[in-house]
C-alpha positions, 0 to 999 in steps of 0.5 A: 581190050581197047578200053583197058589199054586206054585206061592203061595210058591215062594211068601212064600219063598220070605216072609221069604228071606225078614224076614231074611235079616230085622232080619239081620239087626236088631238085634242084635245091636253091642253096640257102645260107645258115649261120655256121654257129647253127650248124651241127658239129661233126659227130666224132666219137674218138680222137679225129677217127671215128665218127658216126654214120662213117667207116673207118680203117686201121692198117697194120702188119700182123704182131705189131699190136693192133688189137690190143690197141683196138681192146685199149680204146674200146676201154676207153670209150666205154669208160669215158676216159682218156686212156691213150690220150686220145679224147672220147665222147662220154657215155659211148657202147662199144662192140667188139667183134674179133673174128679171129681169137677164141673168147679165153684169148679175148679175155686175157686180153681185155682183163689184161688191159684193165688191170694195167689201166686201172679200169673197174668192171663198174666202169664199163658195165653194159657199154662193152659187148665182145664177140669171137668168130669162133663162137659166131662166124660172120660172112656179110657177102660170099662171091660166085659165077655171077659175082659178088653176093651181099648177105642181106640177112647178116647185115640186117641182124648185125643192125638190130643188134646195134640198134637194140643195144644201142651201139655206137661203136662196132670194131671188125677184127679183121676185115678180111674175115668178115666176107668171102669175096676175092680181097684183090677184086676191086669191085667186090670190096667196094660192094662189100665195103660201101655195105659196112658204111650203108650199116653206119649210117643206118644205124648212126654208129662208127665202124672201125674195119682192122686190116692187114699189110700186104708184105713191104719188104722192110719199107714202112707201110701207109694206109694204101699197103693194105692187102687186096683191092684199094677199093677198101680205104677208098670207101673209109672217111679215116685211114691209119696205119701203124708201124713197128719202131725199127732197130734203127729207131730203137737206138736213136730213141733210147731204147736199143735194150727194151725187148718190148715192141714199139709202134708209131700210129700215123693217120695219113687218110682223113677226109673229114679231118687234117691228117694227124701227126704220128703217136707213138705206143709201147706194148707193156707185157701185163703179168696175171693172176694165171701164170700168163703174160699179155701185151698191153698198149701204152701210151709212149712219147718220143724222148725229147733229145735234151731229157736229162741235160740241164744247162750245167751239162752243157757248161761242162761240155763247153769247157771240154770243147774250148780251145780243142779245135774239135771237128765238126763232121761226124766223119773224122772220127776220135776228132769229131767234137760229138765224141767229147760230148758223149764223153761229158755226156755219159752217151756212147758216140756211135748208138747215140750219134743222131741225137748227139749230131741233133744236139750240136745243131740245136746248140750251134743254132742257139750260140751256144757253140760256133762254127770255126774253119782252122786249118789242119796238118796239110793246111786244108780249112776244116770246119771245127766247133768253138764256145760260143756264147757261155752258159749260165747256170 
């Protein structure tokens, strides 16, 4: 016995020789300088959101068009075209995994997006897989007395498939339905979440994760209204939301008469890129072959507030302006110069306030029109508006 516990303590003490001489050479680590050029760019496969071996999150309230967004750039990737305008990596496979709609659903869908892009079945032949949770529930972790539980063996099928197809990109619509711990438990999802990022870097691939809005009762939303635990984007190197265009929004747009939804897409959490600007899309309805219509997203830019007016037009507005003395505040009503301007203009004066008010500041920072003070009939200096400098046709 006290042989084996020797021979024990020897085996121990060559134990600690070996950890000692691993840490050695390990850590830590001199930093060593490299010349920038030799260094790898980051591996972005779609726009500044998805990126290999990281875990991205798109956020949205229900109805507003995120899946078909989602459909539209999984078209895109796999094609190799820029559909939305937003630039791709060529040669990519994508996998689209919604766990919500039944396969006929996400056919309409995906064909419906095709037809209104003008993508070709050749196009996409073997570089687009689409599975439903009607037809394959996933459950990647389940939450009991003891806490969250990862479903180790889920994950690892979900791996060789990837990596026996290959895939680069995997969509999870929606994330909420990919587990079955509490979403307002913050330590559950951020199991469940730094899970999908350890099954991004195993696999080289880009996980984009769909997420709902908590309600925002009418406030616009940003990537931290998700619903449930915030544990979620933390764990995402890419967070956008997206928001529907308001009635507000519509008539300062153009399009108060358009029953088509309108969405901005904002992406306001980029750790590994400058947060982007807001794009905005439309959801074009596409008729098929069958009798049904779908929504498609489009690509859809905010009107620039001088479309449609050439230098005549405002010629023609500083001849109604000159010598008028019309006032400069909005607030004077029949007096206010902006309602000359949509009067010229063919605008109306009320739905089109905003642009006509942006239009007059553009025009008085310019010279086109000045700012007069000329009293009125109780002898009270009133700002009004003047010709300035005349165009030139």
């Amino acid at each position: 016995m006290a042989r084996d516990f020797a021979e024990m303590a020897t085996e121990l003490d060559a134990y600690r020789a070996d950890v000692a001489t691993d840490r050695a050479d390990r850590l830590p680590t001199e930093f060593v300088w490299r010349d920038p050029a030799a260094i790898p760019p980051r591996p972005w496969l779609y726009g500044r959101h998805l990126i290999r071996k990281q875990v991205s999150v798109t956020v949205a309230p229900g109805g507003v068009g995120k899946s078909s967004l989602t459909i539209c750039e999984a078209l895109a990737m796999a094609s190799g075209r820029e559909i939305l305008g937003d630039w791709t990596a060529k040669g990519l496979k994508v996998w689209l995994y919604n766990l919500e709609d039944p396969r006929d659903e996400m056919d309409r869908r995906i064909i419906a997006a095709m037809q209104h892009h003008d993508v070709s079945p050749e196009e996409i032949a073997g570089r687009l897989y689409v599975d439903t949770g009607r037809e394959r529930a996933l459950s990647t972790a389940i939450q009991t007395r003891e806490g969250v539980q990862i479903l180790k063996p889920e994950l690892d099928a979900l791996a060789n498939e990837i990596e026996a197809r290959e895939i680069d990109v995997l969509v999870i619509d929606p994330f909420i339905s990919s587990h079955q711990a509490s979403e307002n438990d913050n330590g559950a999802i951020d199991l469940v979440a730094k899970e999908w990022a350890r099954l991004a870097d195993r696999c080289n691939s880009a996980i984009e994760l769909v997420h709902h809005t908590r309600k925002t009762n009418g406030e616009e939303a940003t990537t931290e209204s998700g619903r449930g635990a915030s544990s979620l984007l933390a764990a995402a190197r890419s967070g956008r939301v997206l928001n529907k265009m308001s009635d507000a929004q519509k008539a300062e747009a153009g399009v108060r008469d358009d029953p088509a939804t309108y969405f901005a897409i904002t992406r306001d959490k980029a750790n590994l890129a400058p947060v982007g600007e807001r794009v905005w899309r439309r959801m074009a309805s596409v008729h098929l072959s069958n009798g049904d219509s779908v929504g498609v997203a489009e690509v859809w830019e905010w009107p620039d507030m001088f479309d449609g007016v050439a230098v005549e037009d405002l010629l023609a507005v500083q001849r109604a302006l000159d010598g008028k003395c019309r006032r400069y505040s909005d607030q004077t009503g029949g007096d206010w110069a902006g309602v000359v301007v949509a009067d010229v203009l063919h605008l109306d004066a009320t739905a089109d306030r905003k642009r006509i008010k942006k239009m007059i500041e553009a025009w008085l920072k310019s010279g086109a029109l000045t700012k007069v003070k000329i009293p009125d009939a109780k002898r009270m200096e009133r700002p009004c508006l003047e010709v300035g400098e005349w165009a030139n046709q």
